[in-house]
PLY file of the C-alpha trace (Angstrom):
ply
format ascii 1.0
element vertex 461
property float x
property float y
property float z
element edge 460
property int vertex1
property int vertex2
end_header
11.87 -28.73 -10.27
12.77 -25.67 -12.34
14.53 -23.77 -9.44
15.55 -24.81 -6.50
16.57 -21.98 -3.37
19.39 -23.92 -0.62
20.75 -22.79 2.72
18.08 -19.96 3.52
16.16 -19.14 6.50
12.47 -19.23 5.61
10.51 -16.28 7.71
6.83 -16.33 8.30
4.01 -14.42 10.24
4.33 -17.37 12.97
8.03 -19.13 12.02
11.18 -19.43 11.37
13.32 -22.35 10.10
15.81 -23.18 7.48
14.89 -25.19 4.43
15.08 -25.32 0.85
12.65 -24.36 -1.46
11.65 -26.16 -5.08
9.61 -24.24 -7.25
7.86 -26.55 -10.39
6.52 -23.60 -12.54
5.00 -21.18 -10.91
3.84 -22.70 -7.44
5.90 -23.84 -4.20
6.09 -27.65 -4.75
8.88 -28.66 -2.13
9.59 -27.54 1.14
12.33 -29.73 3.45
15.71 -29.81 4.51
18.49 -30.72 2.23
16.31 -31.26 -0.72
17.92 -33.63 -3.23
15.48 -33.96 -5.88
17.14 -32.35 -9.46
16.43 -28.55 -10.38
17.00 -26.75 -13.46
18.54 -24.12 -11.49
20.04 -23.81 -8.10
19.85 -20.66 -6.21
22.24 -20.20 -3.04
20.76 -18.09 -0.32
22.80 -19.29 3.00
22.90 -16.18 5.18
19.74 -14.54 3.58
15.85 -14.75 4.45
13.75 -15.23 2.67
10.17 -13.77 3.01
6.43 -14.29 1.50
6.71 -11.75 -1.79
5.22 -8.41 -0.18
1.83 -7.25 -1.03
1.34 -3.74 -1.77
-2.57 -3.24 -0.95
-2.38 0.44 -1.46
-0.76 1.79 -5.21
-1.47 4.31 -7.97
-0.20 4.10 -10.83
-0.74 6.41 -14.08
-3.26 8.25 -12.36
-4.40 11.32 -13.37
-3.87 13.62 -10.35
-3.04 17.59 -9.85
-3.45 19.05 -13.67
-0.67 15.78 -14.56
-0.56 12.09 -14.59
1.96 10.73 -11.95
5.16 9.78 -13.32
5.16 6.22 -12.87
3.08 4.31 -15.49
2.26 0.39 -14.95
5.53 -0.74 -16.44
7.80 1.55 -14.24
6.12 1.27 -11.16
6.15 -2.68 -10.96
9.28 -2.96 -12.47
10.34 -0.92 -9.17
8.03 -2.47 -6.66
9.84 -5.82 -8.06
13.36 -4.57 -7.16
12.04 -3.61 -3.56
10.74 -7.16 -3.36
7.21 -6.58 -4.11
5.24 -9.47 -6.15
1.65 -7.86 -6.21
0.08 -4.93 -6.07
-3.50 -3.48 -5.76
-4.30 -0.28 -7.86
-7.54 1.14 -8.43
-10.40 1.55 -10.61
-12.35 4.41 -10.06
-16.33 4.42 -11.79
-17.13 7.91 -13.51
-20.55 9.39 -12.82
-23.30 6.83 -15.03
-20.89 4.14 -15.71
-20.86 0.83 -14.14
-18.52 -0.62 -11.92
-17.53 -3.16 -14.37
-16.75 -0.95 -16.91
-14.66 0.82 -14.61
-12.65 -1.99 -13.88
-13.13 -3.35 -17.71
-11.08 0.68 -18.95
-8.63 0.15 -15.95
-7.26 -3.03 -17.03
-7.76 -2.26 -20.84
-5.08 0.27 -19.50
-3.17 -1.96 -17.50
-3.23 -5.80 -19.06
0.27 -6.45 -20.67
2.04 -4.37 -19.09
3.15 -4.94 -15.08
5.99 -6.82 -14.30
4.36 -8.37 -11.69
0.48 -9.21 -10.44
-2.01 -7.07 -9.44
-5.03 -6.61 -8.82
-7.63 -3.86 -8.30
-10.28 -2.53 -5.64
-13.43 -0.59 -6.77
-13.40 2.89 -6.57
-17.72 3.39 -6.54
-18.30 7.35 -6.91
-22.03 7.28 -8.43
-23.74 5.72 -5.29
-27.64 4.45 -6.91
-29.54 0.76 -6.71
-27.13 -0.01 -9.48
-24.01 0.42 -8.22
-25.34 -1.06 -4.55
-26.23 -4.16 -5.98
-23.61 -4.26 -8.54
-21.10 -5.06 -5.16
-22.11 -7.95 -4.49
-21.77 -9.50 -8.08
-18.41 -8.04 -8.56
-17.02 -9.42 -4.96
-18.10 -13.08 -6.48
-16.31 -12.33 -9.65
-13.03 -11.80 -7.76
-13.57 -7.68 -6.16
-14.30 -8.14 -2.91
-13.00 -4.34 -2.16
-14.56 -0.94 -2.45
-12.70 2.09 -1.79
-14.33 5.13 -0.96
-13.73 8.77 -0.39
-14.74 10.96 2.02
-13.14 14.03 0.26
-12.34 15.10 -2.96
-16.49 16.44 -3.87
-14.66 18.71 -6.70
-13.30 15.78 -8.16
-16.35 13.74 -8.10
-14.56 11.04 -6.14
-16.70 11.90 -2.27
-18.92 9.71 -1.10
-21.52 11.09 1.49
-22.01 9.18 4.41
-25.76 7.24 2.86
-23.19 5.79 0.48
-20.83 4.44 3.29
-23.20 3.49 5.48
-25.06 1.36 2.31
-22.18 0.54 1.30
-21.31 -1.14 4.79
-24.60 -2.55 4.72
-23.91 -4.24 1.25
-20.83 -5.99 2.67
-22.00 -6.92 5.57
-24.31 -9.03 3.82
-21.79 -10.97 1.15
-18.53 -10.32 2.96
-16.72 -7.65 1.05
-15.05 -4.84 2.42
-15.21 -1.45 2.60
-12.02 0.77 2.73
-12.08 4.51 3.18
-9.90 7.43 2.93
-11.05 9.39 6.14
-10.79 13.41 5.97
-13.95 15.07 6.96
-14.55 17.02 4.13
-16.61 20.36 4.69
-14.52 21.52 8.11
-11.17 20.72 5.67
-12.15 22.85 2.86
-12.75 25.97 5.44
-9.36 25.33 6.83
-8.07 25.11 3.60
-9.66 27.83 2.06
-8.76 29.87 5.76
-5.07 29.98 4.40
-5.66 30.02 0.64
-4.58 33.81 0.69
-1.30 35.18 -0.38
-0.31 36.72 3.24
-0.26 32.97 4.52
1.22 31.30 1.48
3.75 34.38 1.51
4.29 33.42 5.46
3.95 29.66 5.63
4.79 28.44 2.50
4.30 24.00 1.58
3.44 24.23 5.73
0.26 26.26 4.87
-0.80 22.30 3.93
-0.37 21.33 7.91
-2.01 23.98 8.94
-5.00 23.46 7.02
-5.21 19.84 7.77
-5.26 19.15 11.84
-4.89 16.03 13.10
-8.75 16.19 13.96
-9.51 16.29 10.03
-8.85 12.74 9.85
-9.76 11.31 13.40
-12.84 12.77 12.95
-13.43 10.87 9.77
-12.39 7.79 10.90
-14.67 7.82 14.31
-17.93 8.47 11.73
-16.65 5.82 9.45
-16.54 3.45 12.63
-20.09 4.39 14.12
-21.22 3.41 10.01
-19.40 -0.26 10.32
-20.25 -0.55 13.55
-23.91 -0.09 13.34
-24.22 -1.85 10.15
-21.62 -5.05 10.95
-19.90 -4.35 7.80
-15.72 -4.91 7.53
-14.25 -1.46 7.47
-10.48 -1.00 5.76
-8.85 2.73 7.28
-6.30 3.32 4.61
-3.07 5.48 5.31
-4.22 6.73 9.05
-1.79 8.91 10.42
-2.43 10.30 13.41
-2.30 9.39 17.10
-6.21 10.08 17.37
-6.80 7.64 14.73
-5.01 4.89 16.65
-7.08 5.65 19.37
-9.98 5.56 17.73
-8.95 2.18 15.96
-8.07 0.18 19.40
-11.53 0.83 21.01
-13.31 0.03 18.54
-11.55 -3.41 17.92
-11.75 -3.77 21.41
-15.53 -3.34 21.32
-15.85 -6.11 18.37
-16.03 -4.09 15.72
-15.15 -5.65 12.46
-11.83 -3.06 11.66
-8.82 -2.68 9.97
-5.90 -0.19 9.57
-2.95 0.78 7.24
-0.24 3.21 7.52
2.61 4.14 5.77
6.23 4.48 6.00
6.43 8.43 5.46
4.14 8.32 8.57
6.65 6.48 10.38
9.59 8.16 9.64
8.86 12.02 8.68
7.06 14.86 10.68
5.64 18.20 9.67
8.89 19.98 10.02
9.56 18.44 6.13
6.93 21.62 4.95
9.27 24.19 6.59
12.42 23.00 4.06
12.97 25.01 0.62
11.53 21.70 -0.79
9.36 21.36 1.45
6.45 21.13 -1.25
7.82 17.56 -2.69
6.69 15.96 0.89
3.34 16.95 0.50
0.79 13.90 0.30
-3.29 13.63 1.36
-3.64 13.17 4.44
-0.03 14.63 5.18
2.41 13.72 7.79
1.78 14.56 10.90
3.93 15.31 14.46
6.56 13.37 16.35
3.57 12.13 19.00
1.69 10.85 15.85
4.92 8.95 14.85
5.11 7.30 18.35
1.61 6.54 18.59
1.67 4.52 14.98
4.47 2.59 15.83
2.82 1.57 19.04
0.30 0.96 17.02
1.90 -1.83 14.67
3.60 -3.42 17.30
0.57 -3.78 19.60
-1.73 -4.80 16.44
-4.13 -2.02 16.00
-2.38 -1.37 12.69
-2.36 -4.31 10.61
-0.54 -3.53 7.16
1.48 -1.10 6.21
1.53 -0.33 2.22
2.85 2.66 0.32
0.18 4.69 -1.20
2.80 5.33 -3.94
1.89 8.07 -6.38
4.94 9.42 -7.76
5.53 12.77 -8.93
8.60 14.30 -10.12
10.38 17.66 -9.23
9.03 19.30 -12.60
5.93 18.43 -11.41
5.65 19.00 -7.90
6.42 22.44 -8.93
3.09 23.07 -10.11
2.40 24.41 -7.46
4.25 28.22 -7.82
3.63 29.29 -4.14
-0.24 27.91 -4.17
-0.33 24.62 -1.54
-4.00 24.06 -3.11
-2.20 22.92 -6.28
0.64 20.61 -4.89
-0.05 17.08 -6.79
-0.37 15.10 -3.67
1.68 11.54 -3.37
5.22 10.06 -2.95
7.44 7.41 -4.58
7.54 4.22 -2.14
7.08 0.63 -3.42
10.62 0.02 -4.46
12.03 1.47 -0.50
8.95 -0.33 1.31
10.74 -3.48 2.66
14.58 -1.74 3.35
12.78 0.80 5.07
9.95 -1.00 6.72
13.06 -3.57 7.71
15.66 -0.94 8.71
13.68 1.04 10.87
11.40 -1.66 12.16
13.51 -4.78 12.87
16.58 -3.12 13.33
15.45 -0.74 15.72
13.78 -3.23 17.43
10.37 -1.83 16.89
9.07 -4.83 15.33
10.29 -8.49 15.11
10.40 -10.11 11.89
7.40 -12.04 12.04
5.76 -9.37 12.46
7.42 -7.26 9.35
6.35 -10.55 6.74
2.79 -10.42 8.44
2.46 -6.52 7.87
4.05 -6.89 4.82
2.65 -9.83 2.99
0.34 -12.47 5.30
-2.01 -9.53 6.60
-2.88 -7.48 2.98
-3.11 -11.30 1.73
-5.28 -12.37 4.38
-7.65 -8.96 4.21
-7.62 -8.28 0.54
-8.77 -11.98 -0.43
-5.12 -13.25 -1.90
-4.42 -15.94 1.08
-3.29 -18.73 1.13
-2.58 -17.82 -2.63
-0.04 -14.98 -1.97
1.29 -13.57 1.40
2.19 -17.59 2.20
5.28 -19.88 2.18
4.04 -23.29 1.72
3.35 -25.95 -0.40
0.94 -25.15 -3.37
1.14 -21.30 -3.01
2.62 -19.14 -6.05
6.12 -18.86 -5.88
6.28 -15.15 -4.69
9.70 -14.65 -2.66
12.17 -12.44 -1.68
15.39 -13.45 -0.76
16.53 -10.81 1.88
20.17 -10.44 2.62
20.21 -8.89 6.42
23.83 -7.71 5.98
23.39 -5.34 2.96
24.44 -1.83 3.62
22.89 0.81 1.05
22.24 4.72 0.71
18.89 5.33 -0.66
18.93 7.43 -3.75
16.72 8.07 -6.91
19.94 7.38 -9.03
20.00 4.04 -8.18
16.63 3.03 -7.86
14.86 1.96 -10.67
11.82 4.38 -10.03
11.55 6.90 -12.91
10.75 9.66 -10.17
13.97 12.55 -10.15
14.31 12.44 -6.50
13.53 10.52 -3.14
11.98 11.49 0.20
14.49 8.76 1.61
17.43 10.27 -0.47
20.78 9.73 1.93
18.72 7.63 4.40
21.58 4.54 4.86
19.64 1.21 5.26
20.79 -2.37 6.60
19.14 -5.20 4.68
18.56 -4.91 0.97
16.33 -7.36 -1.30
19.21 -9.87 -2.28
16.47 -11.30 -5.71
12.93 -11.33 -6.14
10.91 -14.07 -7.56
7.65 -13.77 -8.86
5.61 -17.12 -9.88
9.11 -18.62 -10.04
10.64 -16.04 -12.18
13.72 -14.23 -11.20
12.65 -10.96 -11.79
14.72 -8.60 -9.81
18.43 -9.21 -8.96
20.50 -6.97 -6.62
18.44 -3.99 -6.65
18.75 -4.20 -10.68
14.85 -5.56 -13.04
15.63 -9.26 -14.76
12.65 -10.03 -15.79
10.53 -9.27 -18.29
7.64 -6.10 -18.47
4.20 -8.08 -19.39
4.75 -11.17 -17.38
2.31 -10.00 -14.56
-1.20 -11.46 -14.75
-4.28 -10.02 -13.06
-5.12 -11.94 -9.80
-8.94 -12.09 -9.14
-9.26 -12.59 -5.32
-11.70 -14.02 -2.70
-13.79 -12.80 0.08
-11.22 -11.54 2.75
-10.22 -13.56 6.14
-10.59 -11.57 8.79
-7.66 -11.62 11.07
0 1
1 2
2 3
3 4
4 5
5 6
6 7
7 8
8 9
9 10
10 11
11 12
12 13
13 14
14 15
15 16
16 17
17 18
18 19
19 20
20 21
21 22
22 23
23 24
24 25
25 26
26 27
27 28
28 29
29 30
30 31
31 32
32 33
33 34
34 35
35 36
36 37
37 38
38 39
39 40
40 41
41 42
42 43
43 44
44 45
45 46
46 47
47 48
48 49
49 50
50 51
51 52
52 53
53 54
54 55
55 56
56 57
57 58
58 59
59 60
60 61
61 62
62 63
63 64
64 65
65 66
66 67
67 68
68 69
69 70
70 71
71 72
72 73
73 74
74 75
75 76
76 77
77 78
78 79
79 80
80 81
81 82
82 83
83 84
84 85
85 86
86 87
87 88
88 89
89 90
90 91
91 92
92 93
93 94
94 95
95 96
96 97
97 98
98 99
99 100
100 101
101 102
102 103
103 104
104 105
105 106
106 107
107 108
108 109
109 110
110 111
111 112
112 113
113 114
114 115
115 116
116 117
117 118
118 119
119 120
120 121
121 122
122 123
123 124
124 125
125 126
126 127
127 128
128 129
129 130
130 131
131 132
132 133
133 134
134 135
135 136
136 137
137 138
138 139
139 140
140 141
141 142
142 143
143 144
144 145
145 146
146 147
147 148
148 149
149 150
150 151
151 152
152 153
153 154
154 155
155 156
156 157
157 158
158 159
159 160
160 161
161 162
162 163
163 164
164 165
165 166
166 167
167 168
168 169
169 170
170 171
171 172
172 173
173 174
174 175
175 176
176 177
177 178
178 179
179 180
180 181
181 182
182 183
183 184
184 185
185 186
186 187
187 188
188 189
189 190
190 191
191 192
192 193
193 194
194 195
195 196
196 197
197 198
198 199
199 200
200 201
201 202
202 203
203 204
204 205
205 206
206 207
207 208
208 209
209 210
210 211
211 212
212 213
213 214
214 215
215 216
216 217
217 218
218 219
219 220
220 221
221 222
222 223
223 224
224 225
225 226
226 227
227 228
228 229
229 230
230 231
231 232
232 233
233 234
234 235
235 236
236 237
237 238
238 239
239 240
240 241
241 242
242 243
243 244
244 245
245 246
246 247
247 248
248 249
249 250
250 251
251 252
252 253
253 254
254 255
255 256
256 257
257 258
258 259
259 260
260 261
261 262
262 263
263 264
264 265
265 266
266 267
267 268
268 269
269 270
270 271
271 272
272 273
273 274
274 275
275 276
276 277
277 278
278 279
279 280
280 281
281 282
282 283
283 284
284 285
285 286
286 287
287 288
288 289
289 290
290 291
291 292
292 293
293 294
294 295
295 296
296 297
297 298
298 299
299 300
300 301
301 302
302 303
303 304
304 305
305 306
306 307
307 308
308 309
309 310
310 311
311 312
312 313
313 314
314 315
315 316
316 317
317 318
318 319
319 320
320 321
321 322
322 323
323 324
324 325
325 326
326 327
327 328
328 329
329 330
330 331
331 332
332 333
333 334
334 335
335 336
336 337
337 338
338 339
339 340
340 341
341 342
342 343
343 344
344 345
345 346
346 347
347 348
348 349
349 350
350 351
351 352
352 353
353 354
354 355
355 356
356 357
357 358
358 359
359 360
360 361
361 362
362 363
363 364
364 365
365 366
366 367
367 368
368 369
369 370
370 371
371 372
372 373
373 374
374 375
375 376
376 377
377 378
378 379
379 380
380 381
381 382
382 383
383 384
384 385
385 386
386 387
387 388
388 389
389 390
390 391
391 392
392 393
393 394
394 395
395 396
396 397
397 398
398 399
399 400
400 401
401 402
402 403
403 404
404 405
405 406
406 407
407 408
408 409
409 410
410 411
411 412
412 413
413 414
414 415
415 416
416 417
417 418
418 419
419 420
420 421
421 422
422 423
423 424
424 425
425 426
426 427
427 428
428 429
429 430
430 431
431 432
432 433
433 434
434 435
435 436
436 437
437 438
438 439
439 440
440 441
441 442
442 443
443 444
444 445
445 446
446 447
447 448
448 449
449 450
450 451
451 452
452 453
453 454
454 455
455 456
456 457
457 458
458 459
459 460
């Protein structure tokens, strides 16, 4: 064996049980009590966990965004998501208007090959909906894509689809077992409301809030309820990314109830912020899309994960820094929308779930790591703990106090939404396809190392 991990307690979706660990290369090849067989190296974890390495389904990285390009680049960003015990990632690749969907994803990773400190992967961003791009699905979720991501905002941009393009869409992977994920804003109602407070006596008034205002919580549950009448009239796998609002969760358990094929994320600034955030002289810097919502939404999302309407919570991380949040000089229509998050995602997620007895700590590595791995095609792969899977782990020490702060993160982002929040539990290492590549909240490893995972058709949970 080239490393061998003693004395820890292995955590699952469905287990938990102390073992050692032997990793030969880059794969799991012993699991048992007491192993004796030789290792290179010997890592001690007694009193530590140690968890699946987390999936982040939900990043972006160097992505143009807001008149700038978001401050963490492919390097930075994984070398952080390492340190918070992340192993993979899923970015995007987003098609511009008479381009394929290959070469989309050909130009993303021409961007992105050498360069992550960890894997990744990417989903399909179609946004030039024809017979080409329809049937171009299907061939790319055999060749390891098995994800499409689609807007239902952002016409300006040229990233909306309308809802023929879900509904095909749905109809597409209904057929060869893909997946469609949406981000669910109803676009015409929010840019009235938007354009309703776009005027200098509201701005003046109302400030960073002005972006509340404009974007009720029936913005999004809209969305989401015509997104679900598409999958459910087609059969297709729907994917809700970032919901945040109580009506959402509604919206979500009904429709599961009823059989229909549905999945949900949410985030941790969902969780843990409200509104109020837009009110503070910074308030600006909190701003994402959707943005956070009230105290009832809060409630209603953490009911929502612990009854299992919500099935993975990832980061949609898109850092900005203070320099450039400040674009925005009073406007809240030019606020570059996104927050740092994959290096706080498990201390957090851990802190505030577990700790608080929210969640138990199955079901933090299931939300975490076995669900995204499961749904996004990576399983038994990734997301897993067992005999032939890559050697993705994080060994978790419980005990760890820390105070969340930019300085000493590894992000390149100038401040933190979570700055002063004082978490128990801390990523002890991280180890990704047997590499040590993170070490007490400090990057070991080495930037490059992280290959490009193609993935499979996802298992529905």
């Amino acid at each position: 064996m080239d490393l061998k991990i003693t004395g820890g307690k292995i955590v699952t979706a469905n287990s938990i049980f102390k073992a050692d660990i032997g990793i030969t290369r880059d794969k799991i090849s012993h699991i048992g009590i007491d192993l004796k067989r030789p290792a290179k190296k010997t890592m001690d974890a007694s009193g530590k966990l140690i968890f699946p390495g987390l999936i982040d389904a939900h990043v972006h990285l160097k992505l143009p965004a807001g008149g700038t390009i978001t401050a963490e680049d492919f390097t930075s960003g994984t070398k952080a998501a390492a340190c918070g015990g992340v192993t993979t990632i899923i970015d995007f690749a987003a098609q511009e208007k008479g381009q394929t969907l290959a070469a989309a994803i050909k130009a993303r990773r021409a961007e992105a090959d050498g360069k992550m400190a960890i894997d990744y992967s990417l989903h399909v961003v179609p946004t030039d909906w024809n017979s080409r791009t329809k049937n171009e699905m299907a061939k790319l979720t055999a060749r390891g894509f098995p994800s499409f991501k689609m807007y239902m905002i952002y016409a300006k941009a040229g990233l909306m689809s309308d809802d023929v393009a879900i509904f095909s869409a749905l109809e597409q992977t209904a057929r060869f077992g893909g997946m469609v994920a949406v981000h669910a804003e109803s676009a015409a109602i929010l840019d009235l409301l938007i354009e309703r407070y776009h005027n200098k006596q509201d701005m003046k008034k109302y400030g960073a809030y002005c972006h509340a205002l404009s974007r009720p919580n029936f913005i999004e549950a809209e969305a989401i309820q015509r997104a679900v009448t598409w999958a459910e009239a087609t059969g297709g796998r729907l994917y809700i990314v970032h919901m945040s609002t109580a009506e959402g969760v509604d919206i979500v358990r009904r429709s599961k109830e009823r059989g229909v094929k549905l999945y949900a994320e949410t985030c941790p600034h969902f969780l843990l912020f409200d509104d109020s955030v837009f009110r503070k002289p910074d308030g600006y810097l909190y701003a994402t899309c959707p943005q956070v919502k009230k105290k009832i939404d809060q409630a209603a999302l953490w009911d929502g994960i612990k009854s299992g309407v919500i099935s993975v919570v990832a980061t949609d991380n898109c850092t900005f820094t203070r320099k450039q949040k400040a674009r925005w000089h009073g406007d809240f229509t030019k606020i570059p929308y996104g927050l740092p998050g994959l290096e706080t995602l498990l201390p957090l997620m851990y802190n505030f779930g577990v700790n608080q007895r929210r969640i138990s700590l199955h079901k933090l590595v299931g939300l975490l790591s076995e669900n995204p791995a499961k749904l996004m095609g990576l399983y038994p792969q990734k997301g897993n703990i067992a005999i032939g899977s890559d050697a993705d782990l994080v060994i978790f020490d419980p005990d760890k106090e820390v105070t969340l702060s930019h300085k000493s993160l590894q992000t390149r982002c100038d401040w933190s939404p979570y700055e002063g929040i004082r978490v128990k539990g801390y990523p002890a290492a991280t180890i990704s396809r047997g590499q040590i590549v993170a070490c007490d909240g400090g990057f070991v490893g080495k930037a490059g190392q992280g290959k490009f995972v193609k993935r499979h058709r996802p298992i529905d949970l």
